[in-house]
C-alpha positions in Angstrom: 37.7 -28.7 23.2 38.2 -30.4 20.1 37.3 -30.0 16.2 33.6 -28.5 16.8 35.1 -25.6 19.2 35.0 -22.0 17.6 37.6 -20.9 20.1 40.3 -23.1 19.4 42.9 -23.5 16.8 41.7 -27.2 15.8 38.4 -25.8 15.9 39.5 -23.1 13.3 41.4 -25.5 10.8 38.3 -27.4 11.3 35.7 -24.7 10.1 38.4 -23.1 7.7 38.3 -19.6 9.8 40.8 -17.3 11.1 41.1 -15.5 14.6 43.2 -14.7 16.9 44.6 -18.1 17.9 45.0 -19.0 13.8 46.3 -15.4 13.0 46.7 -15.4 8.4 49.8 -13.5 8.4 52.2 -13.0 11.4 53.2 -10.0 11.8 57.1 -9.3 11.9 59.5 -6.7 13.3 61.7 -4.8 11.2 65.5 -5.3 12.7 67.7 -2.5 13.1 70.1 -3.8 10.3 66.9 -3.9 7.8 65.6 0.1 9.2 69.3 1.2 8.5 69.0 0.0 4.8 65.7 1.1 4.2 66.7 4.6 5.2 69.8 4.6 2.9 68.9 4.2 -0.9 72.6 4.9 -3.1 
């Protein structure tokens, strides 16, 4: 479990890949406040 392990999250900095434990983008929840203004556009 260290820099030469696929798996793991060192391991994925190490070879410059993304997966599930190094996810690019996470993904975010829009809040009720933010799906109220989206919905009104004055």
């Amino acid at each position: 479990m260290g820099k030469g392990d696929k798996k793991t999250k060192r391991g994925k900095i190490a070879n410059n890949s993304y997966g599930a434990r190094r996810p690019k983008k996470i993904k975010r929840k829009l809040t009720v406040e933010e799906k109220i203004k989206v919905g009104k556009k004055k």
